[in-house]
C-alpha positions as CSV (number, residue, x, y, z in Angstrom):
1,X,0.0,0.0,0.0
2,X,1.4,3.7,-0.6
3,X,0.9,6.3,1.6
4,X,0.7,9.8,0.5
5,X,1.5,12.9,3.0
6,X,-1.4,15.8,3.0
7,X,1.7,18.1,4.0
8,X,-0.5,20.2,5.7
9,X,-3.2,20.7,3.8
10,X,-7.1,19.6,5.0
11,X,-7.8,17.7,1.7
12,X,-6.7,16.5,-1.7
13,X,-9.7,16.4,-4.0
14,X,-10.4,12.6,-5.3
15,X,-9.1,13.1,-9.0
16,X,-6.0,14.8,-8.3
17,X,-4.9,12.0,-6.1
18,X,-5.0,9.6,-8.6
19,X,-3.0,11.5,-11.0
20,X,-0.3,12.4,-8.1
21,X,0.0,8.4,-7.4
22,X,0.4,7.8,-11.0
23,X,-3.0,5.1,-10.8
24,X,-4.4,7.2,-13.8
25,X,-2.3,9.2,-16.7
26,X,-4.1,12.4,-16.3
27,X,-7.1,13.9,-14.1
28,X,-9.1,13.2,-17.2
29,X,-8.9,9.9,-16.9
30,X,-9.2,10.1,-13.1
31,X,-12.3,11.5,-13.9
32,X,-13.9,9.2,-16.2
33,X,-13.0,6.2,-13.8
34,X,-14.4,8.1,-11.0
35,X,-17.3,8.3,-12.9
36,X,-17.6,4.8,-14.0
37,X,-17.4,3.6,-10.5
38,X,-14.0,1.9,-10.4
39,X,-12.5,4.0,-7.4
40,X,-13.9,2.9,-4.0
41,X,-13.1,5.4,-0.7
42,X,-12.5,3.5,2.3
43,X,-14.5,0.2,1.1
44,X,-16.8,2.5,-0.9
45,X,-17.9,2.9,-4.2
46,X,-17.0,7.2,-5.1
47,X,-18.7,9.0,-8.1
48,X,-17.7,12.1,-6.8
49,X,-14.7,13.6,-9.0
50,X,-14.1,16.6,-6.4
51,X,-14.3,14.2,-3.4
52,X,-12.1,15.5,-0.3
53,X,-9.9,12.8,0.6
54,X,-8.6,13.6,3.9
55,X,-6.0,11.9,6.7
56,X,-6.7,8.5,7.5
57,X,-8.8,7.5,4.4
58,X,-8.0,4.7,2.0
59,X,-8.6,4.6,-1.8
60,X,-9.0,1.7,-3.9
61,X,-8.5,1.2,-7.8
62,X,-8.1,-1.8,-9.5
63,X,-6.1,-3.8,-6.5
64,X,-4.0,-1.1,-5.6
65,X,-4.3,1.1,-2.5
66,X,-3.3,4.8,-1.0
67,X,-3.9,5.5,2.3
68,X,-3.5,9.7,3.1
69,X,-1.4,10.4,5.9
């Protein structure tokens, strides 16, 4: 599993996570996987592009996992 550090901030929004931890190529694609219902947020299934992924949750796509610290 990867963690990735907030550095402060409150909140990385859903889709720019997923670009940052190179699981998508682009925040396009983030986006349309979001969409489709690929990405779950702590167990659960996210259609929300823009979500606020804070400290201590847990994304899933396809098998692999980041947990923000």
């Amino acid at each position: 599993m990867k963690e990735f550090n907030l550095d402060g901030s409150e909140y990385i929004p859903l889709c720019d996570l997923l670009k940052i931890v190179d699981f998508t190529n682009s925040g396009a694609e983030a986006k349309h996987l979001i969409a489709e219902g690929k990405v779950k947020v702590d167990g659960v299934v996210e259609l929300r592009k823009r979500c606020k992924i804070r400290s201590g949750q847990i994304v899933n796509f396809q098998g692999k996992e980041v947990k923000v610290i």
